[in-house]
C-alpha positions in Angstrom: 0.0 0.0 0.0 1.6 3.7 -1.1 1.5 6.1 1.4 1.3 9.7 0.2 3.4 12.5 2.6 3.0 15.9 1.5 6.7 16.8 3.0 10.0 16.5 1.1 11.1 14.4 3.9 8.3 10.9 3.8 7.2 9.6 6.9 9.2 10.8 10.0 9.1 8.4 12.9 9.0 9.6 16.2 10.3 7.1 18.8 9.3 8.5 22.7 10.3 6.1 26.0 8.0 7.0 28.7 8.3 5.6 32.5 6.0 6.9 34.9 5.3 10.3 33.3 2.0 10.3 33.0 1.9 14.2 33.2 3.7 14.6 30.5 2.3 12.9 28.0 -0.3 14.8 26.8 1.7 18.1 26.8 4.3 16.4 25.0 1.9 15.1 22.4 0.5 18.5 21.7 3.8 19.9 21.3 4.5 17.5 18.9 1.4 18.3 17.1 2.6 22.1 16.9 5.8 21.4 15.7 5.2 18.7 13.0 2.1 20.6 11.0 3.5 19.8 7.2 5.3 16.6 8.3 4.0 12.8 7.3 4.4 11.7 11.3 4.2 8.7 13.1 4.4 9.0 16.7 5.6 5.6 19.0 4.9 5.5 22.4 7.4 3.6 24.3 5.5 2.6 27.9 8.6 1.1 29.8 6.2 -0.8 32.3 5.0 2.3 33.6 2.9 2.1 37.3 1.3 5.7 37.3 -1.4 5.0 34.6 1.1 6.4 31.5 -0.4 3.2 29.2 -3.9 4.4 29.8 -3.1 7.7 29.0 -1.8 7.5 25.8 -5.0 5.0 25.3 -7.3 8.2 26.0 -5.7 10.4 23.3 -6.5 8.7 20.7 -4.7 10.3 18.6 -4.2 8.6 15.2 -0.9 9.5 14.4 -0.1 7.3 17.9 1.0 3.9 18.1 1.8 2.5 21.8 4.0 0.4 22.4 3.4 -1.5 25.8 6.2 -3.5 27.8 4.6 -4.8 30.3 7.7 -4.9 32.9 10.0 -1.9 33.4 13.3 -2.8 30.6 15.2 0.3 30.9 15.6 3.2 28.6 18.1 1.5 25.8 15.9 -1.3 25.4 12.6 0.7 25.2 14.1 2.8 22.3 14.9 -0.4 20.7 12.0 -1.9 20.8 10.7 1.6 19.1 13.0 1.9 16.3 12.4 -1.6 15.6 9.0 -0.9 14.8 9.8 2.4 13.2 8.8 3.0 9.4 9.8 6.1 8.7 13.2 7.4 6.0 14.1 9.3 9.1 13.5 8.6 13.3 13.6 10.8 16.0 14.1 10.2 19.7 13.3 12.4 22.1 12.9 12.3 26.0 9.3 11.5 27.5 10.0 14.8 30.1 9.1 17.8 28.4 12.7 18.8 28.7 13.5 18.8 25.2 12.1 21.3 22.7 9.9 19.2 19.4 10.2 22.7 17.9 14.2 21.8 17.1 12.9 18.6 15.2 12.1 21.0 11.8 15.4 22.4 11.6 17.1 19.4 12.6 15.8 17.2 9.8 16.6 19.6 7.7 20.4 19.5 8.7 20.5 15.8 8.0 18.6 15.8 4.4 20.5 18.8 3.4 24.3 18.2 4.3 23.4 14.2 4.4 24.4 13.2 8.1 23.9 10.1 9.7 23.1 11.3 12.8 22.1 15.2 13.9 22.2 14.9 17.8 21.5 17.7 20.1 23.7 20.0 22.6 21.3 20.9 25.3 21.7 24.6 26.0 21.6 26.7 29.3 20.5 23.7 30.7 17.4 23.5 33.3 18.6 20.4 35.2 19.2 19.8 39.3 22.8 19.5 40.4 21.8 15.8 40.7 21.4 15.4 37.3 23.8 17.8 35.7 27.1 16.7 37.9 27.0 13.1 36.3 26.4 14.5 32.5 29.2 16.6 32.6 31.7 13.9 34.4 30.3 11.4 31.7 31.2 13.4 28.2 34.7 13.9 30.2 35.6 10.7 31.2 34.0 9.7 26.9 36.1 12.3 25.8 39.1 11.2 27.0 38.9 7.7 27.2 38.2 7.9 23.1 39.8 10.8 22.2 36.1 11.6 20.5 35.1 15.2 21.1 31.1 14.6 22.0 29.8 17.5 24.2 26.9 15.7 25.0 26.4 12.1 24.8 23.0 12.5 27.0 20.9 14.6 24.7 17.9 12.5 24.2 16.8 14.7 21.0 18.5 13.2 18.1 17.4 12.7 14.3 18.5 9.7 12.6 18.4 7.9 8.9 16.0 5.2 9.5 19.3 2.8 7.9 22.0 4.4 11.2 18.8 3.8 13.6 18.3 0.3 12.7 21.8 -0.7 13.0 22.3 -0.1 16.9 22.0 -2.5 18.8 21.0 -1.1 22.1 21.1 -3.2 25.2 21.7 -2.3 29.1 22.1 1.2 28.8 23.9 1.6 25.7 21.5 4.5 25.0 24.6 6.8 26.3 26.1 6.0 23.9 24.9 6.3 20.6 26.5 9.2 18.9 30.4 7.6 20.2 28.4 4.1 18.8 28.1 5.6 15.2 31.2 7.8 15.1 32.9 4.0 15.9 31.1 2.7 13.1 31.9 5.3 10.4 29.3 7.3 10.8 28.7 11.2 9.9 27.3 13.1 13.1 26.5 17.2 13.3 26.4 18.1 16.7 24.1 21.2 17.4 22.5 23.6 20.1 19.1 22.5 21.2 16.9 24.2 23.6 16.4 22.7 26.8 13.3 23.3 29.3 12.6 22.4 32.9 11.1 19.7 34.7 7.6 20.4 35.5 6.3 16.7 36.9 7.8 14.0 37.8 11.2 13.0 38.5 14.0 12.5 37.3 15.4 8.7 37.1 19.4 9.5 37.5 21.4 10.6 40.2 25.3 10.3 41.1 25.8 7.4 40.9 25.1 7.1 37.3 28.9 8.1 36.9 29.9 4.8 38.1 27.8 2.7 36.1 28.6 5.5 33.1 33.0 4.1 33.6 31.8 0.3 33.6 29.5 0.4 30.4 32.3 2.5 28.4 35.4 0.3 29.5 32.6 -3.0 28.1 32.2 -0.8 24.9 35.6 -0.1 24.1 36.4 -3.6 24.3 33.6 -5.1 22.1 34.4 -2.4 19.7 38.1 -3.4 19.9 37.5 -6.7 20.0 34.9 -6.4 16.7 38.2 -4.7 14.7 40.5 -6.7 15.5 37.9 -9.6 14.0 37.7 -8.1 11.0 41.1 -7.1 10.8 42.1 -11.2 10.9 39.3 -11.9 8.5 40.6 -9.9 5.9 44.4 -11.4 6.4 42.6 -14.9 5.7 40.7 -13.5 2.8 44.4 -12.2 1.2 
């Protein structure tokens, strides 16, 4: 069946983990809405085994550009974006955070950057950022510790707003919490990334998931990805001596 999307850019796919945000849902959703007039959307609602009634409020929107998707048990951010890109039809995918705390008015501009000047990957750089000491302390500790460890200069890894080529989205393979890494992920794999300022808003309900000890957890999972990545060269290193 041929779809028909009046914008240059087909379907855009917008891929949203929620847990416990039932707040901000329907905000978020109109938000979208505003933002996205023009564009052939679909939106995927992520519900990572919410317990506030976030499942049943998407369900009362009924909105039809929404499709829920519904883990019944709570599998952690990475694997709730996989589980939406998976499903994801559209030339390009967007993630964003289920908070409020990024802006859907950057999506226009940013989906521009990546049909225009052909990017892989245009991920955001959150400015004058709205965040709790809590939350900020780790972020900035995190791109540090990346940024050395790899010699890779990402400002910031945690933007959840990021615009993708539906063919660099469904080639991660996100597990754990490899979702703090994906722009180091597709720099390791070849990819082309533009970095760029986004807006960044405050909390207004809930709370947020991460505290300091995030940075902890943040050392482990980059000392396991360095060595699968190393380990996946040095594979194909030995496979093409065999092949010669």
């Amino acid at each position: 069946m041929m779809r028909y999307c009046p914008s240059d850019f087909g379907l855009i796919s917008i891929v949203i983990p929620f847990y416990n945000e039932v707040q901000n849902v329907r905000p978020l959703v109109l938000a979208i809405d505003g933002a996205m007039q023009g564009y052939c959307c679909e939106i995927l609602l992520i519900n990572d085994g919410s317990t506030d009634g976030t499942a049943t409020e998407i369900q009362q929107l009924n909105h039809p550009k929404i499709k829920l998707v519904d883990l019944q048990k709570n599998q952690g951010q990475s694997l709730a974006l996989a589980a939406g890109i998976e499903l994801a039809q559209g030339d390009y995918i967007v993630t964003l955070d289920g908070d409020l705390q990024n802006d859907p008015k950057d999506i226009p501009w940013m989906l521009s950057k990546a049909k225009a000047e052909q990017w892989d990957l245009v991920t955001g750089i959150r400015q004058q950022r709205k965040d709790s000491f809590l939350k900020t302390v780790p972020s900035v500790v995190a791109n540090y510790i990346i940024g050395k460890a790899t010699n890779i200069k990402l400002r910031d890894q945690g933007c959840g707003l990021k615009v993708f080529t539906n063919t660099t989205a469904k080639k991660l393979h996100l597990y754990d919490q490899m979702h703090r890494y994906i722009p180091l992920i597709i720099h390791l794999n070849g990819g082309r990334i533009l970095q760029v300022p986004v807006r960044h808003n405050p909390r207004l309900f809930g709370r947020s998931k991460y505290g300091l000890e995030r940075i902890f957890k943040v050392i482990y999972d980059l000392v396991v990805l360095m060595y699968r990545h190393r380990l996946s060269q040095k594979s194909k290193k030995n496979s093409k001596l065999v092949k010669s």
